[in-house]
C-alpha positions in Angstrom: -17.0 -16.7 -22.5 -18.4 -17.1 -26.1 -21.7 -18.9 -24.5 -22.2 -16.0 -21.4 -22.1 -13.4 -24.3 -24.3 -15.5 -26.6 -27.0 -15.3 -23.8 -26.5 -12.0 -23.3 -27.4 -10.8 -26.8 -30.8 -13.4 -26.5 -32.2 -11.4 -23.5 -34.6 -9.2 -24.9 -34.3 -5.4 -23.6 -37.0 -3.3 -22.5 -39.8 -2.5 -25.9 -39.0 1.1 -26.9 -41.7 3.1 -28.2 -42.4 6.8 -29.2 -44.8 8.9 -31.2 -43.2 11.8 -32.6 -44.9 14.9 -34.4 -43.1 16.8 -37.0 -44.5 20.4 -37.7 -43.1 22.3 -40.8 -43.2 25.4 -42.2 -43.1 25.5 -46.3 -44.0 28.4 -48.8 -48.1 29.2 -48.0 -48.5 26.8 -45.8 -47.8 24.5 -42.4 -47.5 20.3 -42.5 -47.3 18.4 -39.2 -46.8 14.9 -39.3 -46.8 12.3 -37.0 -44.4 8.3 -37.1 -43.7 6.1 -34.6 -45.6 3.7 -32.5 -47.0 4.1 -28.7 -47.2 1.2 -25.6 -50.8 0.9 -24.3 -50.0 0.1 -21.3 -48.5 4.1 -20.5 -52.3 4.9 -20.7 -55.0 4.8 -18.2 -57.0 2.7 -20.4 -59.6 3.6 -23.4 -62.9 5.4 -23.5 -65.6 6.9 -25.8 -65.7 9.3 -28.2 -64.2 12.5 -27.9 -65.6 15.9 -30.4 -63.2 17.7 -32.8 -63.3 14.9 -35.4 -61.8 16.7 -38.4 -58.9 15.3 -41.0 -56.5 17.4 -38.6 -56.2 20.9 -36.7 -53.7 22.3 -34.3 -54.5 24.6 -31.1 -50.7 25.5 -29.9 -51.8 27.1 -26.8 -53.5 24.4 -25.4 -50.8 21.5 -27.1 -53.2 20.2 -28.8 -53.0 18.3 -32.2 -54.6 16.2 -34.8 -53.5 14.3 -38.0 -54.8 12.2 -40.4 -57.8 11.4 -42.3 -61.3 12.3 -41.0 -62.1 8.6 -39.1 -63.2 8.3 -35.8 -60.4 7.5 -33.6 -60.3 5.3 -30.5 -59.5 7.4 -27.0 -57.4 6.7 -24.6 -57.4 8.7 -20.8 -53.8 9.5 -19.8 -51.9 10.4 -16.6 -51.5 13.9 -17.7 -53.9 17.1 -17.5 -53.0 18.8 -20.4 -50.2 18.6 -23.1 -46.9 21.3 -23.0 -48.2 24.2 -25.0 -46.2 24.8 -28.2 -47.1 28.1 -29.1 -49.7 31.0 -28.2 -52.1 30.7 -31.3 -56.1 28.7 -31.0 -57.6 26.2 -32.5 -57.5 25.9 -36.2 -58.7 23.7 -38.6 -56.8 22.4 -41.6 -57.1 22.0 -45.0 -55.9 18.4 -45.6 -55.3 15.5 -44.1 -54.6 11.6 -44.8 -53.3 8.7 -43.1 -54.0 7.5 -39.3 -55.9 9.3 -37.5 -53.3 10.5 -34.6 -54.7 13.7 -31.7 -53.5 14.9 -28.6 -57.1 16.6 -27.2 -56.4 19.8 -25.1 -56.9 18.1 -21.6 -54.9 15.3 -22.2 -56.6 12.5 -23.6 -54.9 10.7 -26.4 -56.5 9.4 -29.9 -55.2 6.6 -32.2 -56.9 4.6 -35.0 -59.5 2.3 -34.2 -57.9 -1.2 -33.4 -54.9 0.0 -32.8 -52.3 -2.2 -31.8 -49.7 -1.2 -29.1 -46.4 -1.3 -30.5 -47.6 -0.8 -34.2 -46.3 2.1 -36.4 -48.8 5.3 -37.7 -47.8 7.7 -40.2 -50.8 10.6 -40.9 -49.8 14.0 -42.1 -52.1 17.6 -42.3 -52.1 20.3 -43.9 -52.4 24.0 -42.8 -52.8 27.4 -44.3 -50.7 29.7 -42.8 -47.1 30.5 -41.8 -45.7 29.7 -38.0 -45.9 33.2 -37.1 -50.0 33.3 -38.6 -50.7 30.4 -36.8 -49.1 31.0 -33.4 -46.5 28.5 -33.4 -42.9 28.5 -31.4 -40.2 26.8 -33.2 -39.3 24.1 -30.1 -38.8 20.6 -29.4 -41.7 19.9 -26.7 -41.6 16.2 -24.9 -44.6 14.8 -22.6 -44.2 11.4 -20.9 -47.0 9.3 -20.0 -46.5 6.8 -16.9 -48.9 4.7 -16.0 -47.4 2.5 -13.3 -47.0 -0.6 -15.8 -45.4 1.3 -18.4 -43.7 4.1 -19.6 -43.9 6.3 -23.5 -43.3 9.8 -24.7 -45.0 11.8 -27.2 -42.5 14.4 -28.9 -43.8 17.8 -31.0 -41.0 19.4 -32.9 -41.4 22.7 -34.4 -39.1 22.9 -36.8 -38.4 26.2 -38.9 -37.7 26.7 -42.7 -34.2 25.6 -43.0 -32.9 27.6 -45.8 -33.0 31.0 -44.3 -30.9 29.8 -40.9 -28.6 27.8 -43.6 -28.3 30.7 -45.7 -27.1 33.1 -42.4 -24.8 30.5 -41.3 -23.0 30.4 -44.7 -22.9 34.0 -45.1 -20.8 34.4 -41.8 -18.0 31.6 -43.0 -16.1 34.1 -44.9 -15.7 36.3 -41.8 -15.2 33.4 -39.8 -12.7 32.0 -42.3 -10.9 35.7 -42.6 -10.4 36.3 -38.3 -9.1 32.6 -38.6 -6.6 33.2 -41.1 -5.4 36.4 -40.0 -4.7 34.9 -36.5 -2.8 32.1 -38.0 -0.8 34.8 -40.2 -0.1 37.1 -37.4 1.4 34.4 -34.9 3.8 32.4 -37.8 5.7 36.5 -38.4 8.1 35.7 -35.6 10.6 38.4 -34.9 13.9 37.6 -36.2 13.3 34.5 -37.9 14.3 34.1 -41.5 11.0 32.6 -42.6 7.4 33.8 -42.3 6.2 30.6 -41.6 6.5 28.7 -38.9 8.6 25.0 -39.4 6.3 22.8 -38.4 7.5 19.8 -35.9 8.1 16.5 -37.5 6.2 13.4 -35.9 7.0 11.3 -33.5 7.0 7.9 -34.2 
């Protein structure tokens, strides 16, 4: 038994792989930032150049996105025609941008930093003047996968609101919350004719 399940935990699963952008909104401006690593292989195969070679801009009607510094990425044809959409504003540039160079162009084709590796991990951030509402953007987790018959990968965009004002609602209603709760538990313990206003509670079994 001990042997089965030492060869068990030596077969290697399936490689798991994702690039994942991160768009956030903070006082005067917008940040999108983009981790993870991609497979190759879910891509048609590479290509030239493609224009729109800026340190980073977004265009959220057409799902399309670029981080990083201002280098000239490689470009790579994909099984899709065009990304999800995550909002209804155009093309805008940005005022920033540093790391690798990471785009999703409008009609699908996907950019990553020369020589890239498959499997390896890219971290590039930009920065945007503007708030989510300026800039057209829908808060919204948006998820395209790429199959190319060899392989499969995913490409995430997450929208992701300001946190304190949703935080600041939610604590706001605990009180209420808190008050309905412990009125129902002081309304059900008043039982008629009992001697006590609270309820004994039941001892544990053992």
């Amino acid at each position: 038994m001990r042997i089965l399940l030492t060869l068990l935990l030596a077969i290697p699963g399936p490689a798991s792989a994702a690039l994942l952008f991160f768009i956030t909104e903070e006082p005067g401006r917008v940040v999108a930032t983009v981790s993870g690593s991609f497979d190759l292989n879910a891509t048609q195969g590479m290509i030239g150049g493609r224009p729109r070679i800026a340190a980073g801009w977004l265009a959220p009607s057409g799902g399309g996105i670029a981080v990083g510094s201002s280098a000239q990425p490689t470009v790579y044809l994909t099984n899709v025609l065009g990304w999800t959409a995550f909002g209804s504003g155009p093309y805008v540039g940005n005022l920033s941008g540093d790391g690798d160079k990471v785009l999703l162009y409008a009609d699908g084709y996907l950019g990553l930093p020369q020589a890239y590796a498959s499997g390896s991990p890219v971290s590039g951030t930009a920065t945007f003047s503007g708030t989510f509402s300026s800039l057209g953007l829908i808060p919204g987790t948006y998820l395209t996968v790429l199959d190319s018959g060899l392989a499969t990968d995913t490409i995430t965009i997450d929208v992701i609101p300001e946190p304190c004002s949703c935080f600041f609602l939610a604590i706001g209603a605990l009180p209420a919350v808190t008050r309905r709760r412990s009125n129902r538990v002081t309304r059900s313990d008043w039982l008629p004719g009992s001697s006590s206003t609270m309820r004994t509670p039941a001892p544990l079994k053992g």
